[in-house]
Structure formats: structure tokens, C-alpha cells
C-alpha positions in Angstrom: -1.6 -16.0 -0.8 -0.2 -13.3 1.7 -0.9 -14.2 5.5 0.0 -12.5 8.4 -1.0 -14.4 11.5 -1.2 -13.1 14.9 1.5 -10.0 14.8 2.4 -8.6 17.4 5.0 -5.3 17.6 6.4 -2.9 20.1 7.7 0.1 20.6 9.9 -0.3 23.7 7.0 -1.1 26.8 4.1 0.1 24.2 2.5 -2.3 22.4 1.5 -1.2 18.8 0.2 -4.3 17.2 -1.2 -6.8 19.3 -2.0 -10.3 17.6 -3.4 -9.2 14.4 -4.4 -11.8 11.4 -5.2 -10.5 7.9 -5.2 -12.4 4.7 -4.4 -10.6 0.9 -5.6 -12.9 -2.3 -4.2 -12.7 -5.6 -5.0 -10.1 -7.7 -7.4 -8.4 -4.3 -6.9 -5.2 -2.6 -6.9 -5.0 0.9 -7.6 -1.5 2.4 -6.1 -1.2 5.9 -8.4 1.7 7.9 -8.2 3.2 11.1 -8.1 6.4 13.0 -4.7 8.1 13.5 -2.4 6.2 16.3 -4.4 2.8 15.2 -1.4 0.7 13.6 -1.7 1.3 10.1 1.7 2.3 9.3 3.4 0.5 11.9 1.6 -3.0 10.1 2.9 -2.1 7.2 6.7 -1.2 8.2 6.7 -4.7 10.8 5.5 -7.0 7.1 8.1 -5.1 4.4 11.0 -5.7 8.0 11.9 -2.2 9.0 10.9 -2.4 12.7 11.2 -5.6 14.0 8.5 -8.3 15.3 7.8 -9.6 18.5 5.6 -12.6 17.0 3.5 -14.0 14.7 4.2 -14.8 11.1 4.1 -13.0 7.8 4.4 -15.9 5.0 3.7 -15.6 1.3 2.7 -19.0 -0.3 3.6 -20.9 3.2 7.0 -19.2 2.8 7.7 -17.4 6.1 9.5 -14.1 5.5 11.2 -14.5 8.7 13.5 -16.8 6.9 14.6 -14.9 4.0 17.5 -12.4 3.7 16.1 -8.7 2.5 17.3 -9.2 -0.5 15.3 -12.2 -1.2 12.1 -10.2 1.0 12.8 -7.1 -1.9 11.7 -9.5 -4.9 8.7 -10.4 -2.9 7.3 -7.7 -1.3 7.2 -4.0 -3.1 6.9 -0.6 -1.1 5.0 2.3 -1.9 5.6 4.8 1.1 3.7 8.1 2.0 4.2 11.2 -0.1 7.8 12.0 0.4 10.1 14.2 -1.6 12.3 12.4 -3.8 16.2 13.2 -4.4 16.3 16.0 -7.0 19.3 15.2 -8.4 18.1 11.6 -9.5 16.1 11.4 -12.9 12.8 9.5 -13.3 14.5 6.8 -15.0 17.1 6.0 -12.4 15.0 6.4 -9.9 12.7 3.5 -11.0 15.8 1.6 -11.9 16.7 1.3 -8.2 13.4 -1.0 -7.5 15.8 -3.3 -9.8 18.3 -3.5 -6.8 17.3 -6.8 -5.5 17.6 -8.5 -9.2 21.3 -6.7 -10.0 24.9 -8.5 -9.4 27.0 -7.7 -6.4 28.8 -4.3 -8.6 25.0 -3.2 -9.4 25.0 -3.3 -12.4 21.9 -2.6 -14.7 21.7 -5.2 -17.1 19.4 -5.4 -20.0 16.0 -7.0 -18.7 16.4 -4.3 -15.3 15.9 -1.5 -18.0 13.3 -2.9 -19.4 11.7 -3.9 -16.3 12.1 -0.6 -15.4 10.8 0.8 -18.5 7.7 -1.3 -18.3 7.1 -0.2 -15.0 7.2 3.7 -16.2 4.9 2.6 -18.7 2.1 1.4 -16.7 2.1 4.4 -14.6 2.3 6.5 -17.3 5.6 8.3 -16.9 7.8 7.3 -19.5 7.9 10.5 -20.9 9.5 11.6 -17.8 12.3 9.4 -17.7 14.8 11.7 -18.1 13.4 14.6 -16.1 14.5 15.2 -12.5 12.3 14.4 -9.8 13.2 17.9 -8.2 11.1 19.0 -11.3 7.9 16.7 -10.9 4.5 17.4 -9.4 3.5 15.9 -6.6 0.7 13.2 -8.3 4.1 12.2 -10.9 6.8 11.8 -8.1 4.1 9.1 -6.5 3.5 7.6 -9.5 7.7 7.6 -9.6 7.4 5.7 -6.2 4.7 3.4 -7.6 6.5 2.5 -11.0 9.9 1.8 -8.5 8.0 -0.7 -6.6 6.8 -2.0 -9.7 10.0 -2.3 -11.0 10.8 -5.1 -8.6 8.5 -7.1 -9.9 7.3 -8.3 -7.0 3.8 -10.1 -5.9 2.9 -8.5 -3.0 2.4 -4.6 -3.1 2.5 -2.2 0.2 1.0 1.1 -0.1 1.1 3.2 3.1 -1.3 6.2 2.3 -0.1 6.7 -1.0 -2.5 9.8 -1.7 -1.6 11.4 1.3 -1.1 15.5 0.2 -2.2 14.8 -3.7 -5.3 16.7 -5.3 -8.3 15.2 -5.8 -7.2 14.6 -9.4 -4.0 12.7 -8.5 -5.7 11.2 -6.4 -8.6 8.9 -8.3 -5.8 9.1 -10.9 -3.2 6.9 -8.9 -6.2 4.8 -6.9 -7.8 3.6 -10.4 -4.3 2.8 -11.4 -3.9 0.7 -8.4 -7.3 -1.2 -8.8 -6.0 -1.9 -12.4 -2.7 -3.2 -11.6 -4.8 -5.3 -8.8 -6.4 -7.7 -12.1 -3.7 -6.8 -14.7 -1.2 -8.3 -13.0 -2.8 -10.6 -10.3 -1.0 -8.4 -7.4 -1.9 -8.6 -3.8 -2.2 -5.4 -2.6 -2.2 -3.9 1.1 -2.9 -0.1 1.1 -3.5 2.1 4.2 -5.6 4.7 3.1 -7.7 7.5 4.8 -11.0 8.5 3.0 -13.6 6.0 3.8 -15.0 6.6 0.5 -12.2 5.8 -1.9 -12.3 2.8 0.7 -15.5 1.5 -0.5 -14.8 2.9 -4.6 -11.7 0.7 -4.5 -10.6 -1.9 -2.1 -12.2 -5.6 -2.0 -12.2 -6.2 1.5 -11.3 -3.9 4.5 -9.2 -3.9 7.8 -9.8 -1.9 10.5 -7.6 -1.2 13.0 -8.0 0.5 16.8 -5.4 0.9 18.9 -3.3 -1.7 17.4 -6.0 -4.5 17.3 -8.1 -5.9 14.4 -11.6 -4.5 14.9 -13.3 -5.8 11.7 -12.4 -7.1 8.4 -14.8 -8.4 5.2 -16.1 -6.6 2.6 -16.9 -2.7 2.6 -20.4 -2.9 3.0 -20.0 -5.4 6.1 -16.5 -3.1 8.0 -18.2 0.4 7.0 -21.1 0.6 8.8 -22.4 3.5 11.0 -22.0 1.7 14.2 -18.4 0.1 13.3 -17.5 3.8 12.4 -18.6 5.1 15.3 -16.7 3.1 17.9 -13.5 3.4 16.1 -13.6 7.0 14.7 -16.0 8.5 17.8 -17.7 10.0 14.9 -21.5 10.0 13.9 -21.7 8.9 10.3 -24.3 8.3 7.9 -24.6 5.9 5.2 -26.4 7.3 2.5 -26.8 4.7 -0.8 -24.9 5.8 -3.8 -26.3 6.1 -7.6 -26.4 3.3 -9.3 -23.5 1.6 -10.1 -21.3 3.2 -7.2 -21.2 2.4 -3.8 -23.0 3.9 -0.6 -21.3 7.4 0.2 -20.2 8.0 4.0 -21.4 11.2 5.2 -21.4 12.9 8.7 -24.3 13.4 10.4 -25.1 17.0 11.1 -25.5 17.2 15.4 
């Protein structure tokens, strides 16, 4: 079980994240929503330690994180950041390889089972035939799938994923988000992901957060946190909720004025 219990972070005399709670189950994703400016990012950065806390607790399995060195935080938690470009002068391969950081000896060393972590990681996001191409020389959709298989890598039960299809296709997109869901049940991760669109929200997360102005607005299940009148206080937008075909879920329109 992931927990984070009433965080709270600032930047300087602004308060970013004011006593939020959200819980992450095995093998469930959690999509964290919210307009621009709500938290999101800043969540995400305050649980994997870049910016520090002013209180509250992030534990995994009653373990507070607090406690442990980053090292020990790196085989627990795994980072997937926004669309970034990655060093060109690194292959695939090596790349992924450095998600193995936490588990190497002080010289940092590869040893065998880091390769073929690594290499298993590459294989579930599909780019082992890329190993030993140079990111410089990837697509966008294959240097996030780069990012996702270095998280992987680290073999960690707790994933991160702060707008991960940020500036990728539609293609790339439902591509790396049905990935996700799959890794969610294959490999019994808990998974945070800040996303935008509302209706990949609904297609693929298990339960949703939303945030506004760095506090928790409402979570539970899509159908209960996307609602027209939820949407509408947090976004200032008029939407509809218009019921999918059968099988999918309802599809969040806005309404003409």
C-alpha cells in the first residue's frame, strides 16, 4: 500500500500542497487531475524527494520514506518525468541501464542480473530493438517509452508518471497509456500518473484525484470525480457528460455556449 497522509509543501511564503491524503493499491492506477497551477507536479516531485516537505507522511507498507536514504527511496519508488529530451550521446541500452543505479556496487558496476533487468525492462515497452540506437535518433513516443523502461528497470513497486504523454501523438499516446494499464495487473504496480485529458482519465485510471489550488477536491472512481459539476468548479469550464458505446466509458465533451 502507498499512503501519503496530509502533505503539505511550499515554495518559500506560497503554499503548494496543503494537507493532502491519497492512497495507491497494488496493481491500481491512480490518475492525479487538475487544472494548470493545481499541484500535480509539485505532489509528485515532494513523494519521489526532490523538493522538500513541510509535513505529513509518504509511507509505502507502513515504511515512512522520510527515513530512508535516496538510495534505498530509488528501489522503491520509480520516475517517469514529462517529455524531456534525452542525452543524444547515450544509447537506448545504457540509458535504461542507469534505472539499475540504486542496485549497482559503490564503482557502478553493471553486473549480470542489472543487464537483464534492464533488458526485460526494454522488453516490456517494446524497445529492445533499439538498444543500441542513440536516443538523439528516437521519436518522441520511443524516447518515453526509454524513460518508462528506465523506471522499470529499477524494479521498483511504486511507479510516478508526471504527464508522461505530454507533446506525443495521438498514437503514442493510447500506445504508452495501454502499456501502463498493462504493467498496472502484470506486475501488481501501484501507479500515480498526472495526466491531462479527462478522457484517457476515465479509459484508464481506477480511481481519480483532483487537485485545485494545491488542495484535494475529490477522489473515488471516475464516474464519481468526473462529473459536470466537479468539472466545473475546478476547470471553470462547462462540460457535458455524454454516455459512451458500449463497453467504453462516458466521453467528456464541452458544452457549446
Amino acid at each position: 500500500m502507498f499512503e501519503i497522509t496530509s502533505l503539505t509543501v511550499s515554495y518559500g511564503a506560497t503554499t503548494a500542497l496543503r494537507d493532502v491524503s491519497i492512497r495507491v493499491s497494488s496493481g491500481e492506477i491512480l490518475a492525479l487531475i487538475g487544472p494548470n497551477g493545481a499541484g500535480k507536479s509539485t505532489l509528485i516531485r515532494a513523494v519521489s524527494g526532490v523538493i522538500k516537505i513541510d509535513s505529513g507522511q509518504v509511507r509505502v507498507d507502513g515504511l515512512d520514506l522520510a527515513s530512508v536514504s535516496n538510495g534505498e527511496r530509488a528501489r522503491i519508488l520509480g520516475v517517469v518525468p514529462q517529455a524531456q529530451p534525452l542525452g543524444g550521446a547515450f544509447t537506448v541500452e545504457q540509458t535504461v541501464l542507469l534505472g539499475r543505479t540504486a542496485h549497482m556496487n559503490w564503482l557502478g558496476q553493471a553486473r549480470p542480473e542489472d543487464r537483464q533487468a534492464a533488458h526485460w525492462a526494454m522488453s516490456k515497452t517494446g524497445i529492445e530493438h533499439l538498444a543500441g540506437r542513440r536516443n538523439a535518433e528516437l521519436s518522441g513516443g520511443e524516447q518515453q517509452r526509454v524513460l518508462l523502461a528506465r523506471a522499470l528497470a529499477q524494479q521498483t513497486p511504486i511507479l510516478l508518471l508526471d504527464e508522461p504523454t505530454n507533446h506525443l501523438d495521438l498514437q503514442h499516446q493510447i500506445n504508452f497509456l495501454t502499456l501502463v494499464r498493462e504493467l498496472a495487473g502484470q506486475e501488481n504496480l501501484a501507479i500515480l500518473m498526472a495526466l491531462h485529458d479527462l478522457n484517457q482519465v476515465s479509459m484508464y485510471a481506477d480511481r481519480v484525484a483532483l487537485l485545485v489550488a494545491g488542495e484535494l477536491m475529490a477522489s473515488g472512481a471516475p464516474v464519481e470525480v468526473l462529473t459536470e459539476e466537479n468539472l466545473h468548479t475546478a476547470y471553470h469550464t462547462r462540460v457535458q457528460i455524454v454516455s459512451g458505446l458500449e463497453g467504453y466509458p462516458p466521453v467528456i465533451l464541452p458544452r457549446r455556449v
